[in-house]
Every structure is written in structure tokens, then in C-alpha cells.
PDB file of N, CA, C and O in Angstrom:
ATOM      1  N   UNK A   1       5.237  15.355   9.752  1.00  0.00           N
ATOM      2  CA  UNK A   1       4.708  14.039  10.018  1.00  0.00           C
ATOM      3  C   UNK A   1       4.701  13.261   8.703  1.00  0.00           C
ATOM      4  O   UNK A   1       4.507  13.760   7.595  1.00  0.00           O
ATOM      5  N   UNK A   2       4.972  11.790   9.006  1.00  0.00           N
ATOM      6  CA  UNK A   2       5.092  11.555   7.521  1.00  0.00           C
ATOM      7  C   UNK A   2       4.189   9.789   7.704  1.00  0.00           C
ATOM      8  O   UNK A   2       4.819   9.039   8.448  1.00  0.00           O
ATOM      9  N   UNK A   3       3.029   9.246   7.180  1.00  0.00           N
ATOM     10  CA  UNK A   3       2.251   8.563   7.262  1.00  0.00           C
ATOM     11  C   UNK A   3       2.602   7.682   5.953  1.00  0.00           C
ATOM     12  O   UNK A   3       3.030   8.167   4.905  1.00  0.00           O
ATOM     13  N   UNK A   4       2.301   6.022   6.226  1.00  0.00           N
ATOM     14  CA  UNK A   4       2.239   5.573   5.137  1.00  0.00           C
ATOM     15  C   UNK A   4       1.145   4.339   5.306  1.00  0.00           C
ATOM     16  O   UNK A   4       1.174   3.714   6.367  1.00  0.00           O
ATOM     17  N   UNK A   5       0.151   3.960   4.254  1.00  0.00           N
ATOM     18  CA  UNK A   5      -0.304   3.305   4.478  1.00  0.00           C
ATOM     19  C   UNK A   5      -0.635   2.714   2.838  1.00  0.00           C
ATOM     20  O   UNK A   5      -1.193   3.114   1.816  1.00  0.00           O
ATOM     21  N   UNK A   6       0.280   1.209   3.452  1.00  0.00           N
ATOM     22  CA  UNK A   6      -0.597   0.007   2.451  1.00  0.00           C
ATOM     23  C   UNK A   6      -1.704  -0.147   2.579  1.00  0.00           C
ATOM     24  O   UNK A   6      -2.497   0.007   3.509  1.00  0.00           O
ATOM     25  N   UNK A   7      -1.783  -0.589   1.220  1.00  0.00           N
ATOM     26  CA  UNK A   7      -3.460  -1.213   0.195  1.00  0.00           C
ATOM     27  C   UNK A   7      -3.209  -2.247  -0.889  1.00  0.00           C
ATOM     28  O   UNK A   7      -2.364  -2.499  -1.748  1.00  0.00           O
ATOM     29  N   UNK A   8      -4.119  -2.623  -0.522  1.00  0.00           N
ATOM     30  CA  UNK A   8      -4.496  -3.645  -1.609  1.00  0.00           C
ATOM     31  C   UNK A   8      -5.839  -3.681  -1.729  1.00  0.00           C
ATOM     32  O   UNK A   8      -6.547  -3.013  -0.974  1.00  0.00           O
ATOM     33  N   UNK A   9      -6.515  -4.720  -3.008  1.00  0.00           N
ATOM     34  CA  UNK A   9      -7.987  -4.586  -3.116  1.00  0.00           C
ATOM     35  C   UNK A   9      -9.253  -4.519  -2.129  1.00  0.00           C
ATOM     36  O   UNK A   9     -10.410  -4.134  -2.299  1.00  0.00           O
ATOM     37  N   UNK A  10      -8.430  -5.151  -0.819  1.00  0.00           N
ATOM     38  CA  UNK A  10      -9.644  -5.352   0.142  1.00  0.00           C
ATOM     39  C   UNK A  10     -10.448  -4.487   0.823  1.00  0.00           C
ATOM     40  O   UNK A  10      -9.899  -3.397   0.983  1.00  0.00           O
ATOM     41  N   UNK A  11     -11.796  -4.582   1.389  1.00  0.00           N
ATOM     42  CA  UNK A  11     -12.110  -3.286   1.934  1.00  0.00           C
ATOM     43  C   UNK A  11     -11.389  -3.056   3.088  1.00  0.00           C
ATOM     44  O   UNK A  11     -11.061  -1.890   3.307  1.00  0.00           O
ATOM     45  N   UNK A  12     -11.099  -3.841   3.806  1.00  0.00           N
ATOM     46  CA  UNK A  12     -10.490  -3.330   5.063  1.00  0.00           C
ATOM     47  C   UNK A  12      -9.049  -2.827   4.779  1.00  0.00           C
ATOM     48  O   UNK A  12      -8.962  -2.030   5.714  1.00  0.00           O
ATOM     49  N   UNK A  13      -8.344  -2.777   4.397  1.00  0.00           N
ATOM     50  CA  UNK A  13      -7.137  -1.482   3.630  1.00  0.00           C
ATOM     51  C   UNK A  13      -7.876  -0.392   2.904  1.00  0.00           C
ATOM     52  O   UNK A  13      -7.503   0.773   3.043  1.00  0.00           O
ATOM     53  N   UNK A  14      -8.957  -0.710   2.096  1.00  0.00           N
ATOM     54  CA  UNK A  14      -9.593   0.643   1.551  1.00  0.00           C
ATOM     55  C   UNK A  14      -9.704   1.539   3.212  1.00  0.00           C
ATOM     56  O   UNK A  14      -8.855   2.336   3.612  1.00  0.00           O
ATOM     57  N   UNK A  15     -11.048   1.112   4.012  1.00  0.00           N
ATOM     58  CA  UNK A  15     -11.308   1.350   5.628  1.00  0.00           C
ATOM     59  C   UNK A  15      -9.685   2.451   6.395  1.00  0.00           C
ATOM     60  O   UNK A  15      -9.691   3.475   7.079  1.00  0.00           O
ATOM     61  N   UNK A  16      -8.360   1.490   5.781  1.00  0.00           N
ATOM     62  CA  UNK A  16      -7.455   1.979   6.692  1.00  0.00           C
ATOM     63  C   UNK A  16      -6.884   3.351   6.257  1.00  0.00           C
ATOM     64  O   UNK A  16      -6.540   4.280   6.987  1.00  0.00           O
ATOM     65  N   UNK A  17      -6.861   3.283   5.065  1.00  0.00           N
ATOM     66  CA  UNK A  17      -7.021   4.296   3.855  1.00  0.00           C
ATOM     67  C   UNK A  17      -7.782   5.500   4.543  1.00  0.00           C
ATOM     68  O   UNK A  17      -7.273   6.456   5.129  1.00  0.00           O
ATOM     69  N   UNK A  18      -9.158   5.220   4.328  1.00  0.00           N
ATOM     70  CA  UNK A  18      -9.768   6.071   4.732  1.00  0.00           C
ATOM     71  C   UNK A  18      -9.505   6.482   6.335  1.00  0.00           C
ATOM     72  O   UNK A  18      -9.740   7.672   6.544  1.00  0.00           O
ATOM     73  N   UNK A  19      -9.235   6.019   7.049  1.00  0.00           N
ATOM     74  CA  UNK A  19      -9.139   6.552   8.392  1.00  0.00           C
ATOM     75  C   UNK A  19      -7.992   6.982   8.531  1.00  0.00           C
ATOM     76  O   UNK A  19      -7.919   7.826   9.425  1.00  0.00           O
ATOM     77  N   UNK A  20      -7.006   6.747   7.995  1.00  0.00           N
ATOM     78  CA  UNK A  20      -5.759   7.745   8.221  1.00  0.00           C
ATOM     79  C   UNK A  20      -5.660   8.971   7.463  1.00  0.00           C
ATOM     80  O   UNK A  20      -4.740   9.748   7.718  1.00  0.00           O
ATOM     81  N   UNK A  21      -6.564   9.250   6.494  1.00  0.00           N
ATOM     82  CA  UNK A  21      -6.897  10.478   5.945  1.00  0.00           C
ATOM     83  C   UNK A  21      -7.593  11.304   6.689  1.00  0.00           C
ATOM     84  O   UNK A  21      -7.442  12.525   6.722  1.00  0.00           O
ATOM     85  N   UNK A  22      -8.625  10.457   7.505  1.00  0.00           N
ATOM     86  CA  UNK A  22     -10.141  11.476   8.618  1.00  0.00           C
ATOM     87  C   UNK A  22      -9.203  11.743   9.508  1.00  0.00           C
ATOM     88  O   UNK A  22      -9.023  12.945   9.702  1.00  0.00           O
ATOM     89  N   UNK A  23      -8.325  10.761  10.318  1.00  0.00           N
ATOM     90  CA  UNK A  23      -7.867  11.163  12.044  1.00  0.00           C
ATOM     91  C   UNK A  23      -6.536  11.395  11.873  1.00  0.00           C
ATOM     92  O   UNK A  23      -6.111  11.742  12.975  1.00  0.00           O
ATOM     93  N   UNK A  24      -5.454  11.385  10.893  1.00  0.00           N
ATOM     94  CA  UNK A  24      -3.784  11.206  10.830  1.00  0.00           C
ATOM     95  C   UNK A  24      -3.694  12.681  10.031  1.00  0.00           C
ATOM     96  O   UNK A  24      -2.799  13.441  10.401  1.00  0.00           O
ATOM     97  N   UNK A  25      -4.343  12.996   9.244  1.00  0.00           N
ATOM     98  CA  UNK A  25      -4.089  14.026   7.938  1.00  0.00           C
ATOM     99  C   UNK A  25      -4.427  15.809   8.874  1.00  0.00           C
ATOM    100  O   UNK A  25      -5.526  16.051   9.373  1.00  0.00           O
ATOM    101  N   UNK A  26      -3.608  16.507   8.906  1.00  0.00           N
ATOM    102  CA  UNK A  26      -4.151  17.280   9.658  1.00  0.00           C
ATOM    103  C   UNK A  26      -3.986  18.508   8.920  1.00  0.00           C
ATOM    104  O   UNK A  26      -2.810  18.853   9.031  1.00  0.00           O
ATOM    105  N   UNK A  27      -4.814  19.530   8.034  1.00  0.00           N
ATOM    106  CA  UNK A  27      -4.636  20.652   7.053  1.00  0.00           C
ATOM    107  C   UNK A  27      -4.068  21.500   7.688  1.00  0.00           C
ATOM    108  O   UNK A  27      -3.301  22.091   6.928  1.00  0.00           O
ATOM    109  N   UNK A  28      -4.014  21.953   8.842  1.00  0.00           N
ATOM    110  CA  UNK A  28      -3.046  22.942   9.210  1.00  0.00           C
ATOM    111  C   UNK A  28      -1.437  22.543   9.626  1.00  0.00           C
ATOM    112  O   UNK A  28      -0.805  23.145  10.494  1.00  0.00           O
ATOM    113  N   UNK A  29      -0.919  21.424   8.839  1.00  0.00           N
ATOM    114  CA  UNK A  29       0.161  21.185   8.882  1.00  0.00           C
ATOM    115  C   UNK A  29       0.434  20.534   7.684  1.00  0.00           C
ATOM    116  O   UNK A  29       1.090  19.519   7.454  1.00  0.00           O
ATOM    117  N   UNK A  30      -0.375  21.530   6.735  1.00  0.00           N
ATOM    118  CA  UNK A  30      -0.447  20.566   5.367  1.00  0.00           C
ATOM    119  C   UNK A  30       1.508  20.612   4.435  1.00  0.00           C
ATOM    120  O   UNK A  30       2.047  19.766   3.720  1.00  0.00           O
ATOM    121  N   UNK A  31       2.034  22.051   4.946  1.00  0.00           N
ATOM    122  CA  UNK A  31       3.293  22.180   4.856  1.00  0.00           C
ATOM    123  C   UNK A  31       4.155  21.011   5.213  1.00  0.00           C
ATOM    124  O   UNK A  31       4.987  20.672   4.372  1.00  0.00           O
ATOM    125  N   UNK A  32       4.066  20.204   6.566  1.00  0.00           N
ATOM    126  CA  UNK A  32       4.878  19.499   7.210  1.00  0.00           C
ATOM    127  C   UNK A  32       4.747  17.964   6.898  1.00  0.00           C
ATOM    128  O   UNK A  32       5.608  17.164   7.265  1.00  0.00           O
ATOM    129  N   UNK A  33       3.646  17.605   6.214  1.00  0.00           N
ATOM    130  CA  UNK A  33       3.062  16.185   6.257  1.00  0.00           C
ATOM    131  C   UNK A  33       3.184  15.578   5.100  1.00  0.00           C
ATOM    132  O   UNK A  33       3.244  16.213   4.047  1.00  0.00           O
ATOM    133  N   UNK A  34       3.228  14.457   5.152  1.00  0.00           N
ATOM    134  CA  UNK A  34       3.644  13.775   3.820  1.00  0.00           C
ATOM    135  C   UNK A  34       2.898  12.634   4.245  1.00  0.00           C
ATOM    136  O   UNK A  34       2.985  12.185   5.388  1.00  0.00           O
ATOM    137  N   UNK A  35       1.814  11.921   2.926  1.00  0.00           N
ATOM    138  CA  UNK A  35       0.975  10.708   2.941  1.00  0.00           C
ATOM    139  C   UNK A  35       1.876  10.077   2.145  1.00  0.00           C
ATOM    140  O   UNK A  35       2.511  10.924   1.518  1.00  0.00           O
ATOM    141  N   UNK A  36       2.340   8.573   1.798  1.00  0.00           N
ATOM    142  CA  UNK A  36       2.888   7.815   1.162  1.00  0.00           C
ATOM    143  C   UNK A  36       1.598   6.685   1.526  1.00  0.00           C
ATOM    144  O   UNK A  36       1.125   6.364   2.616  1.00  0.00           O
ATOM    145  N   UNK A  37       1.215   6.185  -0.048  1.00  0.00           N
ATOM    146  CA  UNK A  37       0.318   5.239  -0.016  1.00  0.00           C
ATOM    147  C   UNK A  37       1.042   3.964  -0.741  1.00  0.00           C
ATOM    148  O   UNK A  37       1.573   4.271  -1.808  1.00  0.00           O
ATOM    149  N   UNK A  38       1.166   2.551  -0.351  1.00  0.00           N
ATOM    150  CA  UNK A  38       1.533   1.375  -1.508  1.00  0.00           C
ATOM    151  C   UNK A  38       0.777   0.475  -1.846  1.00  0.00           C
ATOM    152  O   UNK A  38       0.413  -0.375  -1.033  1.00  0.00           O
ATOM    153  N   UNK A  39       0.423   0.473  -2.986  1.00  0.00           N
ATOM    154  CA  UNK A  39      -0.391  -0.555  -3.244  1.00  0.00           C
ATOM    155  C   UNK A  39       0.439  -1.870  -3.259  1.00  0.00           C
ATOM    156  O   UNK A  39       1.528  -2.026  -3.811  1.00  0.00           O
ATOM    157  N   UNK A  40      -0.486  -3.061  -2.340  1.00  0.00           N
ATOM    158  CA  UNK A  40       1.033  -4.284  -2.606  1.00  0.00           C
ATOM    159  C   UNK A  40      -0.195  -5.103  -3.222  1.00  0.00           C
ATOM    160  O   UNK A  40      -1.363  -4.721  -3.291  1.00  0.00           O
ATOM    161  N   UNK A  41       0.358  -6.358  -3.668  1.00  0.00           N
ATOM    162  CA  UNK A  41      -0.661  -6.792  -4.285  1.00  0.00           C
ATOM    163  C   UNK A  41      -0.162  -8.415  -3.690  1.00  0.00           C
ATOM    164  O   UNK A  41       0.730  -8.445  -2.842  1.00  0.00           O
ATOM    165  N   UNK A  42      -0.779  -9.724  -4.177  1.00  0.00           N
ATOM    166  CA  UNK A  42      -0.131 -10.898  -3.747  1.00  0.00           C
ATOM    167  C   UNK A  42       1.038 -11.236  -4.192  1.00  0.00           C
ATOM    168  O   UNK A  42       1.561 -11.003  -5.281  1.00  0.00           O
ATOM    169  N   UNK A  43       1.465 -11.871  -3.172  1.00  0.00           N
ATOM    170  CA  UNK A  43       3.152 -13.045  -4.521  1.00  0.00           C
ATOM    171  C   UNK A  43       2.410 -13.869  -4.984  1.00  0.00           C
ATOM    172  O   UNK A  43       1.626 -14.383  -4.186  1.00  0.00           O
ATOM    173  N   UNK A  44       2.362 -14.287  -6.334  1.00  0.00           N
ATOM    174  CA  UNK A  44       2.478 -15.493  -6.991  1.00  0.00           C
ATOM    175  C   UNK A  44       3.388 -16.362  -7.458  1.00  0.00           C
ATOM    176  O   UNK A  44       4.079 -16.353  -8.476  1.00  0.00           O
ATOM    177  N   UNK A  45       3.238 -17.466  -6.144  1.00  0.00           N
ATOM    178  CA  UNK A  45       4.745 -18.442  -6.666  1.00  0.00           C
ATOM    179  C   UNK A  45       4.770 -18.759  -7.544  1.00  0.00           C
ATOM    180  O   UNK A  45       3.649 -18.738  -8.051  1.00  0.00           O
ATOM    181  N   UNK A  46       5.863 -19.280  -8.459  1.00  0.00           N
ATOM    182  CA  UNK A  46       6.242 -19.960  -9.859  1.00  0.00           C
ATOM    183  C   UNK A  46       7.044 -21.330  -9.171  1.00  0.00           C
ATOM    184  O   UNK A  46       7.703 -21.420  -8.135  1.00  0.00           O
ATOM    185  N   UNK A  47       6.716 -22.266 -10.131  1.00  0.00           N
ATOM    186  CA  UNK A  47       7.321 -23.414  -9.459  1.00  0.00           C
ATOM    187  C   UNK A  47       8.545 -22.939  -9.947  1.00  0.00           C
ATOM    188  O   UNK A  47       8.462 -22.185 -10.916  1.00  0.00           O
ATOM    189  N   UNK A  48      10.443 -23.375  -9.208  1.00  0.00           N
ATOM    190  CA  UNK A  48      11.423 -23.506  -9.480  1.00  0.00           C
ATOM    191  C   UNK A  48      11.605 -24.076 -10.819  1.00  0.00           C
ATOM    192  O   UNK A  48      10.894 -25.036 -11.113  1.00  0.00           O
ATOM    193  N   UNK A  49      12.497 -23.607 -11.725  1.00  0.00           N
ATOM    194  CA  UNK A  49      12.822 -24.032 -12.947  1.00  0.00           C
ATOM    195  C   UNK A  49      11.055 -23.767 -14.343  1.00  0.00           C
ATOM    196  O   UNK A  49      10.780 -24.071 -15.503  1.00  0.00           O
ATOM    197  N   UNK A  50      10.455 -23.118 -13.289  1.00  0.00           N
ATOM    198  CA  UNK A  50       9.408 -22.567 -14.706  1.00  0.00           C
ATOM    199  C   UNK A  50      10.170 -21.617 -15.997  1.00  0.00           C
ATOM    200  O   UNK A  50      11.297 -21.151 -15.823  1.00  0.00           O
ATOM    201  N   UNK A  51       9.785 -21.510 -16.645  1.00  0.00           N
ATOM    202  CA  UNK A  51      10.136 -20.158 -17.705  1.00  0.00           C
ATOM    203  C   UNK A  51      11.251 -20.869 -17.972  1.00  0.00           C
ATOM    204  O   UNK A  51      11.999 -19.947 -18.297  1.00  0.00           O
ATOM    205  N   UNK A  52      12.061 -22.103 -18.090  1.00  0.00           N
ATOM    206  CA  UNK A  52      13.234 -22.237 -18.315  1.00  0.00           C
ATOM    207  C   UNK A  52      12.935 -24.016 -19.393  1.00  0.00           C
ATOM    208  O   UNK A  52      12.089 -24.829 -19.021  1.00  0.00           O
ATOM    209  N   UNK A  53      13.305 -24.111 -19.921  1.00  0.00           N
ATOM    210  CA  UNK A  53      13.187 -24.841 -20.828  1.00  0.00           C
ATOM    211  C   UNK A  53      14.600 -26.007 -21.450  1.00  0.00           C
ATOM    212  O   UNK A  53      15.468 -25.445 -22.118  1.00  0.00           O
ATOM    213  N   UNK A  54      14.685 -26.817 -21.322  1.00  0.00           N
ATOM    214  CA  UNK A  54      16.163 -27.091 -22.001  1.00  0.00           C
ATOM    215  C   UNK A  54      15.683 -28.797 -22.816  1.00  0.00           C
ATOM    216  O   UNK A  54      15.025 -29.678 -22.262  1.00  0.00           O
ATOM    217  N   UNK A  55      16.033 -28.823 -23.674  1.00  0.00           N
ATOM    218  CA  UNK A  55      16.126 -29.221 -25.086  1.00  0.00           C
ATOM    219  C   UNK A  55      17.189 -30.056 -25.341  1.00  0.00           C
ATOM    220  O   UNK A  55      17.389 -30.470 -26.483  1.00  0.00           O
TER     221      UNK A  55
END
């Protein structure tokens, strides 16, 4: 079985976190299972042509 669950700072991803560890995670198939966790975080737009400079 192979589970993945995004996070980010909020509690309710912490919450989802935690519940797919209590009801998804099962130790007698600790051989077969694989948790993949991602932390994503926000986009922060840049206006077009930032970081660019011309002279």
C-alpha cells in the first residue's frame, strides 16, 4: 500500500497527517507500505519582468 499525504502549516493538514497514520498505517504490513509525506507551501507571484533590470 502506498499513501501520500500533503501538508502545509495548517492544522487541518497537520489533522490529515495525523489520521492517515491512526486509520491508513497498518504495522502488520509494515513490510508492504510506504507513507510519502509533501510539504507544499504557497506560490508567491512575482510580477513579470521582476529580477530583471535593463539600463
Amino acid at each position: 500500500m502506498k499513501i501520500l499525504v500533503a501538508i502545509d502549516e495548517s492544522e487541518g493538514s497537520l489533522y490529515a497527517l495525523q489520521w492517515a497514520l491512526e486509520h491508513l498505517y497498518l504495522p502488520e504490513t509494515e513490510g508492504s507500505a510506504a507513507i510519502t509525506i509533501v510539504h507544499v507551501q504557497p506560490h508567491t507571484a512575482v510580477p513579470a519582468g521582476a529580477g530583471k533590470c535593463f539600463f
